[in-house]
Structure formats: C-alpha cells, structure tokens
Steps between C-alpha positions, in 0.01 A plus 500: 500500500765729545700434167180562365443810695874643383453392188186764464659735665808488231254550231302775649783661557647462122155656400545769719896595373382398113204781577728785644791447208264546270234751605865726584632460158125555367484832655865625424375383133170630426446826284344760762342682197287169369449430874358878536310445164313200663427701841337807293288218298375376846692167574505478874806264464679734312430747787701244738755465285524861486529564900750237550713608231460889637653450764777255372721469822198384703447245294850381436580532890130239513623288228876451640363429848273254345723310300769482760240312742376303222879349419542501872219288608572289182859414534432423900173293442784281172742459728271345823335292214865410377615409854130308521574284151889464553553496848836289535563616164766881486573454098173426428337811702773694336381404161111568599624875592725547185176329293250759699733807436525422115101466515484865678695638281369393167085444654524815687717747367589443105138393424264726628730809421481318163139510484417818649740686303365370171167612569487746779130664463352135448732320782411815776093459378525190617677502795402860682202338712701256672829844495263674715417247769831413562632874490218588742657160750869598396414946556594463846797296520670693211405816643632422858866422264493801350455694824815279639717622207438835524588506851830304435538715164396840596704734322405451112523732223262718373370453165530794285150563371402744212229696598244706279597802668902395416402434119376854488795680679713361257292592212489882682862516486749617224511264158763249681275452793774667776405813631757716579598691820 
C-alpha cells in the first residue's frame, strides 16, 4: 500500500513540475498584443492570461516556487519508493535516481517548454483554469519569499523609468535634447 501510495505521489508530482515548465515558458511566449486582442473581443480566459502576464514577476516568483516543490516532493517520494523496491540493493537505487532524473528532465522540462512554446495562445487557453487555482494556493508562500529577499537584499537599484513628463522636457529643450546652463 505504500509503494502504491509513493508511486502516486511521484506522478502527481511530475504533473505538477510538467504544468509549471510549461505554463512559465507559455507566458514568457505568448504575444501580449493577440492576448489583448482576445480580452477586448470578450474572452474571459484571455483576461487571465492577461493579469498573470501583467504582472510577470508575480507569476514567475508562483511558478518557480511551484516547480521547485513539485521536483522536491517528486525526487523524495522516487527515492523512498527506490529504497522500498531495492532495499539491499545501492547500484540498483542509484540507477532508479539516474533513470528518474533523465525522466525529469526530458518529461518535465524539454517537453512541455516544447509544447508550450510552439503554441503559446492555444497551450495557456488550455491550461489558465487550473494556473489560477494553483497561483491562488502558491500566492502566499511565494509572497512570504519575496518579502524574505527583500529583507536579506534591501539595497537594489532603481530602475530608470521614462516618464511622460521626461519625454516632453527633452522635446522642450534645444535640437540635441541638452539644455544648457
């Protein structure tokens, strides 16, 4: 029963880290303008898309934090199952984890970033229902990691931002834009 149970765990838990690699690579791929398009034509999808992509660093903060518990809980709940299958056995529980990784790395990373890059829009469509359940679970966890890093990383530079009012003071000035003293 509890092979079985580790087992399910392990493939919950590839679900979970295929979802987040691609939904991440879906939203650093999509075209904001055709996403925009489908908000102003009424999708209420599109709309989702939209406010997760907005406000990018959110969502990558949710995804990371996601994915990283995902291959967490999946590499711990392989290797009990290994120890559970092989138990007198070191060469063959080292050839379970080497087998697991390669299936991580090709199941969970190369494919869905695969897929969701070909076809962003369609991929994202698909996928934001089940983006925004999780994100609502994952909100507080990535937002309590956030607020640690910005205590341990306080002092970080300010973004240079170009302003309306900036555009127009150089346009005010002289032909080359410097106004002199």
């Amino acid at each position: 029963m509890t092979g079985l149970m580790l087992f399910l765990v392990s493939v919950v838990a590839l679900a979970f880290s295929m979802f987040f690699s691609g939904i991440e690579t879906g939203f650093l791929s999509v075209s904001r303008a055709r996403v925009l398009h489908m908000v102003r034509a009424g999708g209420r999808r599109a709309k989702l898309i939209q406010e997760a992509i907005s406000n990018l660093g959110k969502t990558t903060t949710t995804v990371l934090v996601g994915n990283n518990i995902a291959n967490v809980v999946f590499s711990s709940a392989n290797a009990a199952l290994s120890v559970m299958v092989f138990p007198d056995s070191a060469t063959a529980q080292a050839i379970w984890g080497f087998v697991a990784a390669c299936l991580v790395l090709f199941l969970c990373e190369f494919m869905p970033k695969l897929l969701c890059a070909a076809r962003p829009i369609a991929r994202l469509l698909m996928l934001i229902p089940i983006w925004v359940m999780v994100s609502r679970v994952l909100a507080p966890l990535g937002a309590a990691l956030t607020y640690v890093i910005e205590i341990i990383l306080p002092n970080r530079e300010a973004r240079s931002r170009v302003t309306p009012e900036s555009v127009l003071k150089i346009l005010k000035d002289r032909k080359d834009g410097v106004r002199r003293l």
